[in-house]
N, C-alpha and C positions, 0 to 999 in steps of 0.2 A: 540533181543528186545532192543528197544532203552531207554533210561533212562533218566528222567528228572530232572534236578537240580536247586533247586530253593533257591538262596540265599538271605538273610534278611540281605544287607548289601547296604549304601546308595553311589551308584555309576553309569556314567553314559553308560548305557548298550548300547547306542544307537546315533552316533551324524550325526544328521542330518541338511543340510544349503543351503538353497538358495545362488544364486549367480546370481548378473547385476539383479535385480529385480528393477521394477518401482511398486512404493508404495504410493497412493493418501490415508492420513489419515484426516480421518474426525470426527469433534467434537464427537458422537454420539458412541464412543466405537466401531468402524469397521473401515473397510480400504479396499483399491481395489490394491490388485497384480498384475500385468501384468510382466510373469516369461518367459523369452528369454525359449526356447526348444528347441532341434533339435533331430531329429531318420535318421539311417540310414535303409531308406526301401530297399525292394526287392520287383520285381514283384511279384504280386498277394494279397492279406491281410495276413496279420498279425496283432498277440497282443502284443503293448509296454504298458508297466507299469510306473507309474512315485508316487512314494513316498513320495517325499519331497514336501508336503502340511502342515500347519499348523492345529492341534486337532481342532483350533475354526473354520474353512470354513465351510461358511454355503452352506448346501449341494445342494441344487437348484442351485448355483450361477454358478459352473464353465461350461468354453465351451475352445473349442481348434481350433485356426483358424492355417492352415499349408500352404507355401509356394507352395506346390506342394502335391498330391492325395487327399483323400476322408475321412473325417472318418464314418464310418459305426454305429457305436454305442460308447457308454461311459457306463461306471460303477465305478462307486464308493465304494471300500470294506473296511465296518466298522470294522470287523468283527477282532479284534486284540486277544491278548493275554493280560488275566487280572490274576493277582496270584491267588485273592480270588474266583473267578470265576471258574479258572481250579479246585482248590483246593473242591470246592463244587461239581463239576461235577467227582471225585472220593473218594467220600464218600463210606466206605467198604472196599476200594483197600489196600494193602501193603503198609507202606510205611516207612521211616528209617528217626529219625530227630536226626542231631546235635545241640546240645545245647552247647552255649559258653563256657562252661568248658571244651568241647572237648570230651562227653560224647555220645553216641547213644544210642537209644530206638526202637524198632523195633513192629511194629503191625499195625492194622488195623487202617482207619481216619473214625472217628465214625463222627468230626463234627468239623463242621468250623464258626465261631460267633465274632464276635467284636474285633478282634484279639487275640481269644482265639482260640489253639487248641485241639481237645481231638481224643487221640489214646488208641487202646485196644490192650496190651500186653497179652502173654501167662498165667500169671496170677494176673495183675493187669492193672488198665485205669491210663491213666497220663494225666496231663491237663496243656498246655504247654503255656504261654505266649508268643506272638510272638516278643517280644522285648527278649526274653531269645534266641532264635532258630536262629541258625548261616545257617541253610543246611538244606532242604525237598528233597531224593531223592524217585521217583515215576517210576517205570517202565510205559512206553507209546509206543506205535504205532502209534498214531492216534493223535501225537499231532499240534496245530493249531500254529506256531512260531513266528505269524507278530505280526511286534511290533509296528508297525504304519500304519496309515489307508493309501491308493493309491488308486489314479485314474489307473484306464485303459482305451487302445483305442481299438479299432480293428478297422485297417487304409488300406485302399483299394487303390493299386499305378499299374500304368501300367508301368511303371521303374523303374529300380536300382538307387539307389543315397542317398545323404545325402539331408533331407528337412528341413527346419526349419521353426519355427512357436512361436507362443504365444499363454501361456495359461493364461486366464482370471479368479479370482475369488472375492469373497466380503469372509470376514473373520471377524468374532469379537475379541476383545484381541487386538484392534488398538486403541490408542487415544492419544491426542496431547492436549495443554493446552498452552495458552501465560500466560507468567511471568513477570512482572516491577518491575523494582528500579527505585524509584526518587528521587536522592538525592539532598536535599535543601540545598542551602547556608548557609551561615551562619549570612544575612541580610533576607533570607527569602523571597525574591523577585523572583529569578530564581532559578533555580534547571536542574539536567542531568537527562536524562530521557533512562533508559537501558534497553531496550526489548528482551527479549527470550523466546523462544519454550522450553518446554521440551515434547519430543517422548518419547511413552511409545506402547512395546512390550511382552505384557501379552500374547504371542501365545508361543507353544513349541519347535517353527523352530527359526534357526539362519539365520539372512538375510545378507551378506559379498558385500560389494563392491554395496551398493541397492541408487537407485537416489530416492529421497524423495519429496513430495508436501505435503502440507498442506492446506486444504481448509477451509474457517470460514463460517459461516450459520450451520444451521441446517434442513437438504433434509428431507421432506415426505417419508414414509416406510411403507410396507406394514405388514412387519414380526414386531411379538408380542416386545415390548420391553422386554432385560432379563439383570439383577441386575450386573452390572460390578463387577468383581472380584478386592479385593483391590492389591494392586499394589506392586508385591515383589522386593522391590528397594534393591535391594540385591550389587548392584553398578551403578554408575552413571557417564558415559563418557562425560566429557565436550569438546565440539568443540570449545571451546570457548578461543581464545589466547590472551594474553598481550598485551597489546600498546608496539608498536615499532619493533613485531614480525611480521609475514608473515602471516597479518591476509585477514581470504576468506573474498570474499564478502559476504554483507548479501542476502538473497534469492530476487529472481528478484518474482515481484507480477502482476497479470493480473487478469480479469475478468472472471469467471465460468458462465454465465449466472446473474441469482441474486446471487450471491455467489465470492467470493476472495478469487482466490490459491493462494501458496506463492512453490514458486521452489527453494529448498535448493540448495545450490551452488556444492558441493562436492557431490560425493558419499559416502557414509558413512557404516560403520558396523551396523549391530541394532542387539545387542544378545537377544536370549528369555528373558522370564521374567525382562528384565530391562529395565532402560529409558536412554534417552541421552538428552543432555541440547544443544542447537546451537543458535546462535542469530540470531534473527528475522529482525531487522534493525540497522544500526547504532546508535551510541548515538546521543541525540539530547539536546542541552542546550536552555531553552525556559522559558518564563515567567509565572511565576502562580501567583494567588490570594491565601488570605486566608479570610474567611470568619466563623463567630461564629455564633451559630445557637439556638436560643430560641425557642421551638414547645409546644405550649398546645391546649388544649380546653376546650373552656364554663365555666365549674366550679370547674374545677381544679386547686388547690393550691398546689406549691412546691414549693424551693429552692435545688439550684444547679448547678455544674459547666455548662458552653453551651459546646454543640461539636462542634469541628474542623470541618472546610471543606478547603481542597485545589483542585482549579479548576485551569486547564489550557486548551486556547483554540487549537482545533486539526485545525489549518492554517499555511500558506507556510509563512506568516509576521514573525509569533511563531515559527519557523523552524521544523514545523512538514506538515501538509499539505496530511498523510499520515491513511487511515484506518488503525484502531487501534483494534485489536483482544479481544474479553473478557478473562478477566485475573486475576489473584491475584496482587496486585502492592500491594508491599515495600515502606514505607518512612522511610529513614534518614536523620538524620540532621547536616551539617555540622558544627565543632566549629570553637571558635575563635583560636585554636592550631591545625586549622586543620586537628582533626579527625573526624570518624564520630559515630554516637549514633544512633541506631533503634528509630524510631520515630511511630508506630503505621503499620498498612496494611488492605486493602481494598480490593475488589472483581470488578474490573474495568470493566462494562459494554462496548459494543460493541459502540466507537466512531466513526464516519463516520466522513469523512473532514467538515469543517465547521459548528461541534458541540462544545459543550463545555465537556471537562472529570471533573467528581466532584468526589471526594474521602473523604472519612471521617476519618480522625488522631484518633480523638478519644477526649476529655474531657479535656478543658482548668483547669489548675490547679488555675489560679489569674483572671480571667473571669470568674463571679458569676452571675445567672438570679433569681427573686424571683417573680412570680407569687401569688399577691392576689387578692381575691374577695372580695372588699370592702363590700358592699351593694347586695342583692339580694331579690326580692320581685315578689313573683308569687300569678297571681290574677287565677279567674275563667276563661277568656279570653286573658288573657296578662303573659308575662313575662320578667323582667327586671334585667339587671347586671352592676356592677360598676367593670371595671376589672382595676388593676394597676401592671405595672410592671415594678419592679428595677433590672435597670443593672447596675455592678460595674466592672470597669477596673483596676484592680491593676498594671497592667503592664508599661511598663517605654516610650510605645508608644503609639500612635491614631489604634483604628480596626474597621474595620467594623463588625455590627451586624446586623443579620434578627431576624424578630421578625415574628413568622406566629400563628395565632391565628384561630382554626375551630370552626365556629359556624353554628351550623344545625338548619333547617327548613326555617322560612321567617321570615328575621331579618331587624334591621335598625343599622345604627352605630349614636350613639349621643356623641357631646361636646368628641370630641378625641384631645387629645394633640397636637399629631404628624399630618403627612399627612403619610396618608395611600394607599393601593392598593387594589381593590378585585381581589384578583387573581382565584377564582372561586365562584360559588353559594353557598360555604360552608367556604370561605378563605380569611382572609384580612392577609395584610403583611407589617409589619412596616422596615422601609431602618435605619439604626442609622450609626453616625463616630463617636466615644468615643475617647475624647482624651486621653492621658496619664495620670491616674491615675487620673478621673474622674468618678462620677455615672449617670446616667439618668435614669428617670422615665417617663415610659407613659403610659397615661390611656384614657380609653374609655367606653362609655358605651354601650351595646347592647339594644334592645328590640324586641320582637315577641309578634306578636299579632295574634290570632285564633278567629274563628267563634264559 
């Protein structure tokens, strides 16, 4: 009779790894494997097995195309080995537990529950926490031992020999993310602008020696979305080397259709559960704006700092010229001792060449907006506003300032200061240059008129 032993001790019972894998990750939590194979057939069919799939494959996906014979069918066995599972399915049976002091208790398993166990001794029940329980042994026959899910074939060949082939599948536990640093000068004109990928492998295979793509868009899908697992960053391999080292190229980029993959240079490890960081393109030093940002509406009164915006445009003048991936971007700022200071960060929407990238720092500390509503007067058919608004520049330079005021329904602008824009049915927008340590004030009036 054969005997099972089941230890409560955190180790890994099982290591399994791909190897020469082609791995296309996509924004969207999946990834497409294309895994080198080869069997050595013999005339007539037979059944190969193959193991080393990742827990997330989604099980519609795989197919196996081969060099040379047939394959006749496929299967797919979920059908693994779970502790709690087995542990439920001999309820009643004998069973003998070590508990960490090095202690055994010997009786029936009445019942298995949230990590509680309870056994029934010759004259007493014990009820064991499984965080106490070092050892479960179970006399079995008939036990199921796989510890990970396999494909099967049954491969149909009219000769002997070695074939080889590729197996295909989509997997979730795949995702990928662009990363920027832009670090600003320390006049605030130009700035380096550092781009990287970090790869993340949330499946519970290790991929060794795997060539890597990355594609930006987001594909149409049939299958239900389901909640991405957060992300056990348990370590993080940088590909990422020093100026003046032996550094790879960055990934070579082309066209997916409507879609841009990016082909990492190296082949690369990718262990389970972790992510790796590579760079996406070289650095680029290019000019930005900054721009301060005043937004209200109608009859809204405040005071308060404006927020930052840094815009730089994405063209080959700018030495970029280059689609640019959605991303989190970092701002620093360079000093006058030439260090640098975290400057704020931003979530950098998807730039196509010959856009502009806008990023928001965050809250001018000496750049104050004060929105009031002088005058307001609402009739039976009409209604009328005096809006005035003061800007102050403490700062030891001239800035530019936007001023974007929404005003709803069907309005008119009267006696405005400034020159204005309507930038939509609901928008006008005031352009300002503050000099240094100067205030300005503009005012306008609205009015709407109804039937």
């Amino acid at each position: 009779m054969k005997k099972v032993f089941i230890f409560f001790i955190l180790i890994n019972l099982v290591s399994s790894q791909s190897k020469r894998a082609m791995i296309t990750l996509y924004r969207d939590g999946f990834g497409l494997v294309k895994q080198p194979i080869s069997f050595k057939l013999s005339k007539g069919r037979k059944t190969f097995f193959y193991p080393n799939i990742p827990d997330k494959m989604e099980v519609d996906s795989p197919f196996l195309s081969l060099s040379k014979g047939k394959v006749i069918y496929q299967s797919y066995n979920r059908d693994i080995f779970d502790t709690f599972n087995y542990l439920r399915d001999q309820l009643g049976e004998p069973v003998t537990i070590t508990s960490g002091d090095g202690k055994t208790f010997k009786g029936n398993l009445l019942d298995v529950d949230d990590g509680w166990i309870t056994v029934e001794g010759r004259k007493s029940i014990r009820i064991f926490n499984t965080r106490e329980v070092v050892q479960i042994s179970i006399s079995d026959n008939n036990t199921n031992t796989n510890v990970r899910t396999k494909l099967s074939w049954e491969i149909s060949s009219n000769r002997d020999g070695l074939v080889v082939g590729e197996l295909v599948y989509i997997s979730r536990g795949f995702d990928w993310d662009a990363g920027y640093r832009l670090i600003v000068s320390a006049k605030g004109t130009r700035a380096v602008l550092i781009s990287q990928a970090v790869l993340k492998n949330e499946t519970d295979l290790d991929f060794t020696s795997a060539s890597i793509k990355l594609v930006e868009g987001n594909l149409h899908r049939v299958t239900p979305s389901i909640p991405r697992r957060r992300a056990m960053a348990r370590s993080a391999l940088t590909v990422v080397t020093e100026k003046g080292s032996d550094i790879p190229p960055p990934p070579s980029r082309e066209e997916l259709g409507d879609y841009h993959i990016y082909t990492i240079s190296e082949r690369l490890t990718f262990p389970k559960n972790e992510s790796i960081t590579v760079t996406l393109q070289l650095d680029r030093e290019l000019e930005i704006s900054r721009l301060y940002l005043f937004e209200n509406s109608e009859r809204s009164s405040k005071e308060e700092p404006l927020v930052i915006q840094i815009s730089f445009r994405n063209e080959e003048k700018n030495k970029l010229g280059i689609p640019l991936p959605a991303g989190k971007l970092q701002i620093y700022r360079k000093l006058a001792d030439r260090s640098i200071e975290f400057a704020g960060e931003d979530r950098l929407k998807q730039v196509p060449v010959g856009e502009v990238a806008e990023i928001i720092a965050g809250r001018a500390f000496d750049v104050i907006g004060k929105r009031t509503v002088v005058n307001y007067d609402r009739k039976r058919n009409s209604e009328e506003a005096v809006i005035s608004l003061e800007i102050k520049n403490k700062r030891g330079n001239s800035i530019n300032v936007q001023l974007t005021e929404h005003i709803y329904g069907d309005w008119v602008i009267k006696n405005p200061s400034h020159n204005y824009k309507k930038t939509d049915a609901q928008t006008i927008q005031f352009d300002l240059t503050l000099p240094a340590n100067s205030t300005e004030i503009v005012s306008y009036t609205y009015r709407k008129e109804w039937k």
